[in-house]
Backbone as a chain_set.jsonl record, in Angstrom:
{"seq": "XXXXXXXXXXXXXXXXXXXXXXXXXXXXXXXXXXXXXXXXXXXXXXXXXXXXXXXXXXXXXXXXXXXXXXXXXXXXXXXXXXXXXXXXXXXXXXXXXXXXXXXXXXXXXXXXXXXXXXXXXXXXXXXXXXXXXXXXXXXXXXXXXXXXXXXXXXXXXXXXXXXXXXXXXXXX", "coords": {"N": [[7.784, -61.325, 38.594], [9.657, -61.629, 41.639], [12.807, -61.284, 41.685], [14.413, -62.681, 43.983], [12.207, -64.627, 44.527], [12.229, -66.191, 42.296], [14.726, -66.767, 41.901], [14.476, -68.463, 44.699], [12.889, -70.666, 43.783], [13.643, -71.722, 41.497], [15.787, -73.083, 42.474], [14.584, -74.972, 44.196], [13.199, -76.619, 42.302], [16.091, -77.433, 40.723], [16.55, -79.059, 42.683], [14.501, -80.257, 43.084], [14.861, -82.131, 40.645], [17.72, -83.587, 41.346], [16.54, -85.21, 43.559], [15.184, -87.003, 42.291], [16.968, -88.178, 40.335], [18.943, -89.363, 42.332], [16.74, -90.934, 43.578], [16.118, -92.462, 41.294], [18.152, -94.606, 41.833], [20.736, -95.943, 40.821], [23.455, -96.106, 41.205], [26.668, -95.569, 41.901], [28.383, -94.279, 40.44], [27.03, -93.379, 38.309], [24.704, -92.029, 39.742], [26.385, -90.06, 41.259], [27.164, -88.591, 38.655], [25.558, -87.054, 37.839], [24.316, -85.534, 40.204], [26.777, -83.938, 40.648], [26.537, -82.443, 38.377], [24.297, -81.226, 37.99], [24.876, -79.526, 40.714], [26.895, -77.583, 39.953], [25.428, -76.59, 37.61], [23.302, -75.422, 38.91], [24.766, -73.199, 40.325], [25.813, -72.115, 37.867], [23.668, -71.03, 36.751], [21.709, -69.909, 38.84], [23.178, -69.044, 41.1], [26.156, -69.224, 43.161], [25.253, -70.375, 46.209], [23.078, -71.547, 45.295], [23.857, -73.823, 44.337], [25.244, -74.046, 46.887], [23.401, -74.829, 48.741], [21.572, -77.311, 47.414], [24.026, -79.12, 47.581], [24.167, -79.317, 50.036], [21.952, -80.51, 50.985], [21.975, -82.787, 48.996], [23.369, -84.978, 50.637], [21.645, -85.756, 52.8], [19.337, -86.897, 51.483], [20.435, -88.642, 49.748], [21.221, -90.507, 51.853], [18.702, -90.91, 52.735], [17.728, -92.596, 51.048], [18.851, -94.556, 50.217], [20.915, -94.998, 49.335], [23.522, -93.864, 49.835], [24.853, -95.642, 52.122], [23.986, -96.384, 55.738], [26.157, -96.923, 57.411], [28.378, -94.57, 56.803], [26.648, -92.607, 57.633], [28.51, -90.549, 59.406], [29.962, -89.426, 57.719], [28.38, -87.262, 56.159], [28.394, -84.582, 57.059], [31.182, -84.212, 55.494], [31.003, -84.712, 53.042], [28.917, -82.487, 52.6], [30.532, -80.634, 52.931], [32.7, -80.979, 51.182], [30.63, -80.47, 48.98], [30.373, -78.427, 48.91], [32.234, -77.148, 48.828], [33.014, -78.041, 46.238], [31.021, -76.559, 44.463], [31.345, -74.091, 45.211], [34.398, -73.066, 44.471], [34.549, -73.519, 41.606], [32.539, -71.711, 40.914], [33.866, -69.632, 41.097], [36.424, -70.048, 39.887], [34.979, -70.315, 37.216], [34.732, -68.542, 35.154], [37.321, -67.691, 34.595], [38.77, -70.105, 33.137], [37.184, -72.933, 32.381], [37.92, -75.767, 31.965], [39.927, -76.32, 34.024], [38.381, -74.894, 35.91], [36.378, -77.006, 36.517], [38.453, -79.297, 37.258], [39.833, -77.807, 38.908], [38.095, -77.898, 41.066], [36.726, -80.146, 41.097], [39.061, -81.422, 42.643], [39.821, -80.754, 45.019], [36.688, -81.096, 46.291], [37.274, -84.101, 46.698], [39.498, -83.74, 47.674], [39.035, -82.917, 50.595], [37.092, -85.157, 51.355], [38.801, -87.341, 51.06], [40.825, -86.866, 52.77], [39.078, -86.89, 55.124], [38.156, -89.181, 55.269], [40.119, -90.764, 55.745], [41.658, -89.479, 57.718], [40.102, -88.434, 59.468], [37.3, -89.468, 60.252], [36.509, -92.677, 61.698], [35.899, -95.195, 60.06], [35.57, -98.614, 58.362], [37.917, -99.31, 55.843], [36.824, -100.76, 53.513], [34.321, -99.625, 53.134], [34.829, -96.945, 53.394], [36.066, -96.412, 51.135], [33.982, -95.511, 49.23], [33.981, -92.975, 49.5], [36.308, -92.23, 48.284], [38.614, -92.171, 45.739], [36.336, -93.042, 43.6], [35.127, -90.337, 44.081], [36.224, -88.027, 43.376], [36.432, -89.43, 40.236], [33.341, -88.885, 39.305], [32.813, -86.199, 40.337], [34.419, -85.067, 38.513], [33.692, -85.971, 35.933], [30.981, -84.999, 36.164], [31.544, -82.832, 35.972], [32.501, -82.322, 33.718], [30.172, -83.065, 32.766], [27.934, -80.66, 32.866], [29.282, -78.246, 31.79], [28.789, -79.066, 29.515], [26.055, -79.194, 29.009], [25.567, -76.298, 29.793], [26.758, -74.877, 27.712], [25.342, -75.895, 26.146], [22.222, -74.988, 27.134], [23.288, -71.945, 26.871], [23.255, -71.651, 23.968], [20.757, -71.958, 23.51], [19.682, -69.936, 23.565], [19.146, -69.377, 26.65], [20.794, -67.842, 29.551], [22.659, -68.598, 31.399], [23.382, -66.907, 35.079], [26.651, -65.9, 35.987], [28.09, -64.154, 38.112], [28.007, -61.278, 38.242], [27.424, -60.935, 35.74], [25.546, -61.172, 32.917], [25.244, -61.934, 30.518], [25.583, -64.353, 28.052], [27.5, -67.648, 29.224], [30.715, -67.512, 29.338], [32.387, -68.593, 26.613], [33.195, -72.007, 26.099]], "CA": [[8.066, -62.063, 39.811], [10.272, -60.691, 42.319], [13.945, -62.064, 41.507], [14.444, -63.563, 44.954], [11.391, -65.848, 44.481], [12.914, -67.08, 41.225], [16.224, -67.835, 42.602], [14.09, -69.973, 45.579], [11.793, -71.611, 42.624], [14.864, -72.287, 40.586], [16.551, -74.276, 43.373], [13.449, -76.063, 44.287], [13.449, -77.354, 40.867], [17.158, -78.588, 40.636], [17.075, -79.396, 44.247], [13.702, -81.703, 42.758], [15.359, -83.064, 39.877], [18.527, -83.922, 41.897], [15.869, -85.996, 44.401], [14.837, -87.68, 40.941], [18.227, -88.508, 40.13], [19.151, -89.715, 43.949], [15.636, -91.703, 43.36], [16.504, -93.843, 40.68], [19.169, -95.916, 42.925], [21.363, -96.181, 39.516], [24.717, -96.26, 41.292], [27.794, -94.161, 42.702], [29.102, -93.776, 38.653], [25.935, -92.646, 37.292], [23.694, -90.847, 40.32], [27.43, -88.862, 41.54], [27.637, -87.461, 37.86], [24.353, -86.429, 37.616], [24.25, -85.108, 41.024], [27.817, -83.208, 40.921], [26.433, -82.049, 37.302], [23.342, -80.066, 39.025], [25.098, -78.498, 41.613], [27.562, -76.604, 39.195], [24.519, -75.773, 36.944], [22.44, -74.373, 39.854], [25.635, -72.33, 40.451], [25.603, -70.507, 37.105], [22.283, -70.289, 36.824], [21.081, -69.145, 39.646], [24.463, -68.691, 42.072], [26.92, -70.542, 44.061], [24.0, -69.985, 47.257], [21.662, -72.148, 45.043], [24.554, -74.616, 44.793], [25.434, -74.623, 48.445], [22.565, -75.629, 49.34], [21.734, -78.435, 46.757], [24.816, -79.695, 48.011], [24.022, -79.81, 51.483], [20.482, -81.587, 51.059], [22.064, -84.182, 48.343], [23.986, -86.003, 50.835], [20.666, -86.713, 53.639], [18.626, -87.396, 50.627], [20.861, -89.985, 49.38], [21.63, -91.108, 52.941], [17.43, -91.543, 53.242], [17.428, -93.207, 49.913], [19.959, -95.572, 50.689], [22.48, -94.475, 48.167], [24.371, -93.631, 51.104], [24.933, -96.59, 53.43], [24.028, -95.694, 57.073], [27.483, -97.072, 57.834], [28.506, -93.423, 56.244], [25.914, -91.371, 58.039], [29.286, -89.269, 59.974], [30.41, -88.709, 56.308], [27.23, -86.711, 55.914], [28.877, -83.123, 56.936], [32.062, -83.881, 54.969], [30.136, -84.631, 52.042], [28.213, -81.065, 52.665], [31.854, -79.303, 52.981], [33.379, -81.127, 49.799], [30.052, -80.015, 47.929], [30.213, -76.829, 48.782], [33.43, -76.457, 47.962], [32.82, -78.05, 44.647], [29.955, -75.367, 43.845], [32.218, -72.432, 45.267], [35.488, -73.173, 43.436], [34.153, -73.763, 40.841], [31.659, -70.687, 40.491], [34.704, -68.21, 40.39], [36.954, -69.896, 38.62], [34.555, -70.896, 35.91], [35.01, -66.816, 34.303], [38.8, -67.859, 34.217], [38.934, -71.26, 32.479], [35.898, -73.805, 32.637], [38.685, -76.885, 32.299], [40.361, -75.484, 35.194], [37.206, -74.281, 37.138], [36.098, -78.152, 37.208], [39.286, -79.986, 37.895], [40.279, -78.213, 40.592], [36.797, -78.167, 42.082], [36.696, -81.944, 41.898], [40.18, -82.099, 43.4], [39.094, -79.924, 45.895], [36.0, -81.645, 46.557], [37.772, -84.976, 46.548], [40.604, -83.631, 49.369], [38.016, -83.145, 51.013], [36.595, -86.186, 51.32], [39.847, -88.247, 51.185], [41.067, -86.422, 54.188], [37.788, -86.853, 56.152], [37.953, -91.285, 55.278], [41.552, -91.198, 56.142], [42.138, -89.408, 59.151], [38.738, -87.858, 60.881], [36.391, -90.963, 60.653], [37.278, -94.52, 61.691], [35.305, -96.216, 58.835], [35.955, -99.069, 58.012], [37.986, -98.771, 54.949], [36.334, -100.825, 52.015], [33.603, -98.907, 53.253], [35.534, -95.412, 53.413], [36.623, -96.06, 49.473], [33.7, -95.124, 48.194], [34.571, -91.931, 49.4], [37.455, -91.383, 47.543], [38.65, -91.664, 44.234], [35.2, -92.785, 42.879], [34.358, -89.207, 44.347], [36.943, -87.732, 42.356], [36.024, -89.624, 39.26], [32.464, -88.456, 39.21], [32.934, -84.793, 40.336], [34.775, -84.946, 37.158], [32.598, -86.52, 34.918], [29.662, -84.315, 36.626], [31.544, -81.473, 35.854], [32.266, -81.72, 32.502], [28.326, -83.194, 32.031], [28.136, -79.807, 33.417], [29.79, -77.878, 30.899], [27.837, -79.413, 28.23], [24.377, -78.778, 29.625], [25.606, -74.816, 30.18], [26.755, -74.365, 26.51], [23.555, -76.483, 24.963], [21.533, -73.943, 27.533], [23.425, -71.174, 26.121], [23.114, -72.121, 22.266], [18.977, -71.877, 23.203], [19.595, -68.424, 24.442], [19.373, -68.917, 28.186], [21.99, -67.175, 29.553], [22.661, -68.851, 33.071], [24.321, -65.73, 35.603], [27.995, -66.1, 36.715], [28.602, -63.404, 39.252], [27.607, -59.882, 37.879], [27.789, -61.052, 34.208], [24.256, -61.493, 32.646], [25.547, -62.548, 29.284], [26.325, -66.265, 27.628], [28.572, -67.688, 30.055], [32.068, -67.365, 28.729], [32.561, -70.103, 25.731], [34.5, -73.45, 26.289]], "C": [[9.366, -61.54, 40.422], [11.923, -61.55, 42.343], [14.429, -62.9, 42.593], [13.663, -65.347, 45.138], [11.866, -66.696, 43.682], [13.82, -67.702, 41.67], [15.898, -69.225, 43.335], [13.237, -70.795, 44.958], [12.571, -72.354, 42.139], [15.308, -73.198, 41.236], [16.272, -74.852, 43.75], [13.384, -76.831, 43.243], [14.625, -78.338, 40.408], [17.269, -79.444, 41.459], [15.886, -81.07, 43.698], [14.279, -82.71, 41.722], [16.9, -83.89, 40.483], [17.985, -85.091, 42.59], [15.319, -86.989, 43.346], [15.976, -88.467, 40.498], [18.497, -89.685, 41.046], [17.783, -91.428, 43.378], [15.646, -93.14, 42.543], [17.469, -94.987, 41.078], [19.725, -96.718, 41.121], [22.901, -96.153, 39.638], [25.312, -94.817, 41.305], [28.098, -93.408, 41.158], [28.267, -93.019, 37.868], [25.367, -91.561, 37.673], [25.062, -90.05, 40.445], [27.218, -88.304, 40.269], [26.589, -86.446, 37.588], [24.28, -85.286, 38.345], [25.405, -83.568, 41.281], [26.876, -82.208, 39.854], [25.521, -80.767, 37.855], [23.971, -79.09, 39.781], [26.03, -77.304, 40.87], [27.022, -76.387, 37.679], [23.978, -74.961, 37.356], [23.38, -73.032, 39.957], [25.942, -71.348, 39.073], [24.438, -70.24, 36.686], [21.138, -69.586, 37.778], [22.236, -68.655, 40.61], [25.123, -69.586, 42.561], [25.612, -70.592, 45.119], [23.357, -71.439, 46.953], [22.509, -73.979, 45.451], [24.829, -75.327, 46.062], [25.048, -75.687, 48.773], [22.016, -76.764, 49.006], [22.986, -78.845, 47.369], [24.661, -80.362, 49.261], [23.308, -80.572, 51.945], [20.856, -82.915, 50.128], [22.433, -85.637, 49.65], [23.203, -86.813, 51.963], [19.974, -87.321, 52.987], [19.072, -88.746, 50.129], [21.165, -90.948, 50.578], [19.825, -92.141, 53.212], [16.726, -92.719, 52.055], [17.852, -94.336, 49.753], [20.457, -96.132, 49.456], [23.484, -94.364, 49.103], [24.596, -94.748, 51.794], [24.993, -96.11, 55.082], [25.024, -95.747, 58.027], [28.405, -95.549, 57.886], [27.777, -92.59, 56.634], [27.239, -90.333, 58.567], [29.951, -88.827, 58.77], [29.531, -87.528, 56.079], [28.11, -85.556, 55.861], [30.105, -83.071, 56.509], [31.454, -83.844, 53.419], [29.573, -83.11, 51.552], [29.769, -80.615, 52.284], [32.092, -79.469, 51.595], [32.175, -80.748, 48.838], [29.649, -78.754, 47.533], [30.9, -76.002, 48.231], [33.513, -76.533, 46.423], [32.156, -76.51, 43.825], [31.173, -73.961, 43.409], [33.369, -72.235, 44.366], [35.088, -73.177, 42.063], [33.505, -72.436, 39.65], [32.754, -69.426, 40.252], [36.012, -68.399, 40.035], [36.962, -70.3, 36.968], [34.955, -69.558, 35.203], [36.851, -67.162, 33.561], [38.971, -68.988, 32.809], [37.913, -72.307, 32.786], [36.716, -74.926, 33.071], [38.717, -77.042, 33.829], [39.194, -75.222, 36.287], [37.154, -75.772, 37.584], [36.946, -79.313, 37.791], [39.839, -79.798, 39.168], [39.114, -78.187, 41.43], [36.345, -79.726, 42.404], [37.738, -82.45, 42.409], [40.253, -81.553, 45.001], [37.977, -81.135, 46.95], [36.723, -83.417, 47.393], [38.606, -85.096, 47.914], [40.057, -83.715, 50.399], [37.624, -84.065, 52.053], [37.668, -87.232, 51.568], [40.528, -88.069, 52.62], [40.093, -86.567, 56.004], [38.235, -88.431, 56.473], [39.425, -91.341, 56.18], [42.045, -91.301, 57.552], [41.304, -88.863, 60.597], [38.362, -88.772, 61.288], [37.008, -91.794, 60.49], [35.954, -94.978, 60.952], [36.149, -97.284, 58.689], [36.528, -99.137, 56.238], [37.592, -99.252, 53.484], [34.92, -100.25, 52.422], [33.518, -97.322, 52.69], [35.743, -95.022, 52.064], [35.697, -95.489, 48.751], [33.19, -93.244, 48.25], [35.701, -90.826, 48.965], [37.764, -91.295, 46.269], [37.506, -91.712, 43.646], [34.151, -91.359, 42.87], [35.241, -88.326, 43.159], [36.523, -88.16, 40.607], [34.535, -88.919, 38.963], [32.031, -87.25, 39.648], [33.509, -84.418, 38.461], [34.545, -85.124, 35.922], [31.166, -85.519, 34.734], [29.978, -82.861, 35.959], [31.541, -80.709, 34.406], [30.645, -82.022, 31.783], [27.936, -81.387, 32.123], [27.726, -78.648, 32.353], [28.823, -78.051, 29.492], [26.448, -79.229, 27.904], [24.421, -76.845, 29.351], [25.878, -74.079, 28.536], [25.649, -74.59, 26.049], [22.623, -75.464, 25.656], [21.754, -72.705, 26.717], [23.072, -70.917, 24.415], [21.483, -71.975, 22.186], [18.457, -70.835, 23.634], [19.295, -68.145, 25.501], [20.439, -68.611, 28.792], [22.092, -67.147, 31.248], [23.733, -67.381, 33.799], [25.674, -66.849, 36.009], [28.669, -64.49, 37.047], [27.325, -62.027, 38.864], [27.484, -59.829, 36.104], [26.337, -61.689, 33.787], [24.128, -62.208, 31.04], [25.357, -64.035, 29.696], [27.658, -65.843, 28.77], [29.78, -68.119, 29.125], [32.043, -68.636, 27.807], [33.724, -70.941, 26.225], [35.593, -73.166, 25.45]], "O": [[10.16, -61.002, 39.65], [12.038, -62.477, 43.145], [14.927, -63.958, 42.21], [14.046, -66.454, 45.515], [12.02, -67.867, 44.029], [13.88, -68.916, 41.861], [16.345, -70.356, 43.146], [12.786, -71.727, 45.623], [12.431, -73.575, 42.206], [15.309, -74.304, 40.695], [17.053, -75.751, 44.063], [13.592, -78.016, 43.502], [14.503, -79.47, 39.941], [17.899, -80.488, 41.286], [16.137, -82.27, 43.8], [14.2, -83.927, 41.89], [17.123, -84.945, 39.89], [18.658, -86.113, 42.455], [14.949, -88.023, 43.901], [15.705, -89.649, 40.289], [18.325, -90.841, 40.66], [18.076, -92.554, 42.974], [15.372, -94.298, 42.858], [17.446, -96.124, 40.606], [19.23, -97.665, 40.51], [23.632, -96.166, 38.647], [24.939, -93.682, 41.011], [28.021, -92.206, 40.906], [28.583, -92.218, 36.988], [25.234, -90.52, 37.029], [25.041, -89.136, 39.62], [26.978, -87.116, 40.483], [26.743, -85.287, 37.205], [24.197, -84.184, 37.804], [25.091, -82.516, 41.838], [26.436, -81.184, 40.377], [25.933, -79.63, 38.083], [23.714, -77.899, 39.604], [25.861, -76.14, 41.231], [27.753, -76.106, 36.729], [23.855, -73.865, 36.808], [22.893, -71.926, 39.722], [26.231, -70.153, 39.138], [24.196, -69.125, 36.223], [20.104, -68.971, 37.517], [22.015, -67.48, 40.903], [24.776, -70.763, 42.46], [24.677, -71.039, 44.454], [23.123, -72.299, 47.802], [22.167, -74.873, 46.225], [24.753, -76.521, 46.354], [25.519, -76.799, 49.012], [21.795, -77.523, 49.95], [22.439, -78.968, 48.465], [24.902, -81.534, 49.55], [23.517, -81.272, 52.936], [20.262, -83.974, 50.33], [21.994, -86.787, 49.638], [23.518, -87.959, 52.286], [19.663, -88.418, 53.45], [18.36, -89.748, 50.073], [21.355, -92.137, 50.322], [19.64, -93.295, 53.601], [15.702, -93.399, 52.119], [17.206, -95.168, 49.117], [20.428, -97.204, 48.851], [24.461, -95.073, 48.865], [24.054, -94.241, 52.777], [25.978, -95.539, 55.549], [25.079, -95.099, 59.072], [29.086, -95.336, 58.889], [28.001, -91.498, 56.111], [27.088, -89.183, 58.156], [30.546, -87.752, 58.846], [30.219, -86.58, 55.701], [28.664, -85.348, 54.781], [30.656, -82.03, 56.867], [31.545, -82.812, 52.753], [29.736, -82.649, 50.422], [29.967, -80.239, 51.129], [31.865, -78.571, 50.784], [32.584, -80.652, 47.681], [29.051, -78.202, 46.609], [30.767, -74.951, 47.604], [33.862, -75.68, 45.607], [32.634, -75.745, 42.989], [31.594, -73.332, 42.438], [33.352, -71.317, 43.546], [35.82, -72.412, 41.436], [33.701, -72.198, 38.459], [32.588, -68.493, 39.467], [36.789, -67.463, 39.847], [37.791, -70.486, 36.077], [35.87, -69.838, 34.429], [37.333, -66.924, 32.454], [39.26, -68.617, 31.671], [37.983, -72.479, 34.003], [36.578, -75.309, 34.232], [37.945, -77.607, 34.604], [39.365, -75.433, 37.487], [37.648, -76.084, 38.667], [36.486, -80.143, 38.575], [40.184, -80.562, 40.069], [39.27, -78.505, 42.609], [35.869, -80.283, 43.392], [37.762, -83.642, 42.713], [40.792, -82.14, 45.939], [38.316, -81.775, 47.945], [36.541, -83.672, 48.583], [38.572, -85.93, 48.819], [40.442, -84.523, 51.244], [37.74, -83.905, 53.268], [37.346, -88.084, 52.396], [40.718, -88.981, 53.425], [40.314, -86.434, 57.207], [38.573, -88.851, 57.579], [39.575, -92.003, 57.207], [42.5, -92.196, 58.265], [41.504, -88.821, 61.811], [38.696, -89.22, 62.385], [37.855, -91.995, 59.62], [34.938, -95.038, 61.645], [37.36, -97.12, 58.831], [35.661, -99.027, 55.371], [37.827, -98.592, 52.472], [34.163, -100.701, 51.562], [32.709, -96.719, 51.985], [35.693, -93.861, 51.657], [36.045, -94.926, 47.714], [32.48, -92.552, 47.519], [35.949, -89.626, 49.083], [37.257, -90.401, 45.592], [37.209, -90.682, 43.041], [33.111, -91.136, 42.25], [34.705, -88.062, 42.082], [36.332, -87.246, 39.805], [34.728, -88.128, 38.039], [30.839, -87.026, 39.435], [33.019, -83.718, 37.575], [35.076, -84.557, 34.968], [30.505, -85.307, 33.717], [29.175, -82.019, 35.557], [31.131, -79.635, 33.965], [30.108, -81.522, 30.795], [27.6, -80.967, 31.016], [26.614, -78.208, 32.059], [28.344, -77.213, 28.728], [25.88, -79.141, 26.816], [23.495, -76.223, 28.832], [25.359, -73.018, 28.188], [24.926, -73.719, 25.564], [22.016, -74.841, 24.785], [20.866, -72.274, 25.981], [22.638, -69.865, 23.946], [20.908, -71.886, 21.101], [17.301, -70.619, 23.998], [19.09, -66.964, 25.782], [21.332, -69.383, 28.443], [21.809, -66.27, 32.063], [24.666, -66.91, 33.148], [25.687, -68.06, 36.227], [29.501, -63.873, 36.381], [26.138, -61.958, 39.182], [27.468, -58.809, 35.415], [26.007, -62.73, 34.356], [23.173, -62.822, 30.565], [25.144, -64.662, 30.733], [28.324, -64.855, 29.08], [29.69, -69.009, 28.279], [31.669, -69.697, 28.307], [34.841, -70.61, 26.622], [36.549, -73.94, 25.399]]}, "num_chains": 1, "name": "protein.A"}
C-alpha cells in the first residue's frame, strides 16, 4: 500500500477513535486527556500533519457533540491554533526530552488559549475558565497518557516515526 494512503488511513482511525472518545460525553478531565493523548500519538506515528489535523476537527466535533458549549463556538479557531501547537511542539522536541517535549507543549497550548479567553473573546468568564487552566491540566495529563501508550507501542515492536528516525522512539 502506497505510504501516503497509510498515513490518510492511519488518521482516519485516530481521527475515529478521538470521535469515540468526544462521543462518550465523559467530561473536560477525562475526554481532554484522551483527546490531547491522540493527537501527540498521531504525531509520532504517523507525523505532526496527522496531528494537525486531528486537532483541528476535535474542537467542531466536540462543539457538535456538545462537549463544547455553543456559548464557546468563537473559541473554536483558538482551540485549532493551541492544538496545533500542542502536536507541533511537541513533535520536535519529543527527540530532545519527552518530559520537556510535553510540558512545554501543554504550556504552549494553554497560552494559547488563556490569551484568546482573556483578551480576544468577550466570554463571559465562568464560561471562558474552562478554557484555561483545566486546558493546561489535561494537555498534561494527555501528554504523559501519551508517553505511556508510545513506549507500551514500542515494547510490542511498533516503532511509531518521529521525523526521519524509523527506529523505537527515543526511551523515557
Amino acid at each position: 500500500m502506497n505510504s501516503r494512503i497509510k498515513s490518510i488511513t492511519r488518521t482516519a482511525i485516530l481521527l475515529a477513535l478521538t470521535v469515540v472518545f468526544q462521543s462518550l460525553k465523559l467530561g473536560q478531565f477525562f475526554t481532554g486527556p484522551l483527546v490531547n493523548a491522540v493527537l501527540l500519538i498521531s504525531a509520532c506515528a504517523i507525523g505532526w500533519p496527522s496531528g494537525v489535523v486531528i486537532g483541528a476537527a476535535t474542537p467542531w466535533i466536540a462543539l457538535l457533540v456538545g462537549i463544547l458549549k455553543p456559548v464557546l463556538a468563537p473559541a473554536v479557531p483558538f482551540i485549532m491554533i493551541g492544538n496545533a501547537l500542542l502536536v507541533i511542539v511537541f513533535y520536535f522536541l519529543k527527540p530532545l526530552n519527552s518530559y520537556i517535549a510535553v510540558l512545554a507543549s501543554a504550556v504552549i497550548k494553554f497560552g494559547v488559549l488563556y490569551v484568546a479567553t482573556r483578551f480576544i473573546l468577550h466570554l463571559n468568564p465562568s464560561v471562558s475558565s474552562a478554557l484555561q487552566f483545566p486546558q493546561l491540566i489535561t494537555a498534561i495529563v494527555g501528554g504523559f497518557l501519551a508517553l505511556i501508550v508510545i513506549s507500551a507501542l514500542n515494547s510490542f515492536g511498533f516503532a511509531p516515526r518521529m521525523g526521519k528516525v524509523r527506529n523505537k522512539i527515543k526511551k523515557l
